[in-house]
C-alpha positions, -999 to 999 in steps of 0.1 A, spaced: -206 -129 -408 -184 -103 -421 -184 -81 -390 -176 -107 -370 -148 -117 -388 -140 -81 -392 -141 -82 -356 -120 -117 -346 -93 -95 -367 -91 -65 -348 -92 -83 -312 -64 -107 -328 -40 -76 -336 -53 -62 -302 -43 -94 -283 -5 -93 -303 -1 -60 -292 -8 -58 -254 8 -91 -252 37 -86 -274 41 -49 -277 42 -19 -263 11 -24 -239 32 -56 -226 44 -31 -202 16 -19 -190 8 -64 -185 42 -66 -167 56 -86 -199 80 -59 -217 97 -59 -243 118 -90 -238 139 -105 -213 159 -80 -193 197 -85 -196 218 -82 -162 234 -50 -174 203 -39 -187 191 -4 -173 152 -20 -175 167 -48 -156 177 -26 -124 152 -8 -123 131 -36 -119 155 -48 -94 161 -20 -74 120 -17 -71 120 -48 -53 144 -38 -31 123 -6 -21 95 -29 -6 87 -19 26 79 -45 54 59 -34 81 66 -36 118 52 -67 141 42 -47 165 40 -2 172 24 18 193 -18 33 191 -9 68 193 -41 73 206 -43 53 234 -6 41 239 -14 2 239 9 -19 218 -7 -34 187 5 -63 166 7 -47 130 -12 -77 112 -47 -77 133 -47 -37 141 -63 -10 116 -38 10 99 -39 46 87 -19 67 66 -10 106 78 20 129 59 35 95 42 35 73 77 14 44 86 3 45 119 -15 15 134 -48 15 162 -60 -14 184 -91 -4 174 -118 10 153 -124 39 179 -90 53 179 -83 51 145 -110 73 139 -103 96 168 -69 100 149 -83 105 113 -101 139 131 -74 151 147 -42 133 138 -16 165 146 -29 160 181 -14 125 184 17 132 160 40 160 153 57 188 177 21 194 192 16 163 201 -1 148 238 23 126 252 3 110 279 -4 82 296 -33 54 286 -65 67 300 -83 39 319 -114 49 301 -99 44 266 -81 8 279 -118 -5 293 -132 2 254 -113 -17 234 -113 -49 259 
């Protein structure tokens, strides 16, 4: 019974602290409510501003059909997302992705072989 209570103790101060304290930051709570000219406050602010909406619709790379940006399968190369109609190119890109962007990039047209795949 003692341990226990010994315990109930320690997750009580636990609970204070993460919720209260300083690991209320790391909960999303901090320290208090932010002021309007507080520098916590725009930082917080200017975060939110930062959020980054993706297109409706871009371009396969690969193949050079145009994807709607909420069904297609992304992938991320040198801090860019670059979307694929399919599960084919997107993987054709992952191996070779400075073939498809950058200054040695193919710019050609669709193949019909590559437009009859991903019907």
């Amino acid at each position: 019974m003692n341990a226990l209570s010994y315990f109930l103790i320690w997750a009580v101060i636990i609970f204070v602290m993460m919720r209260f304290g300083c690991g209320a930051h790391v909960m999303g709570h901090g320290h208090g409510k932010a002021k309007h000219g507080d520098a916590n406050h725009s930082r917080q602010k200017n975060a939110e501003e930062l959020r980054w909406i993706p297109p409706t619709k871009d371009v396969d790379p690969v193949c050079g059909k145009t994807v709607s940006t909420d069904k297609a399968k992304p992938s991320v190369h040198d801090g860019s997302v670059y979307y694929f109609c399919s599960r084919e190119c997107r993987e054709r890109f992952e191996a070779a992705p400075e073939q498809y962007v950058g200054p040695g990039a193919k710019t050609e047209t669709p193949t019909p072989q590559l437009e009859d795949r991903h019907v």
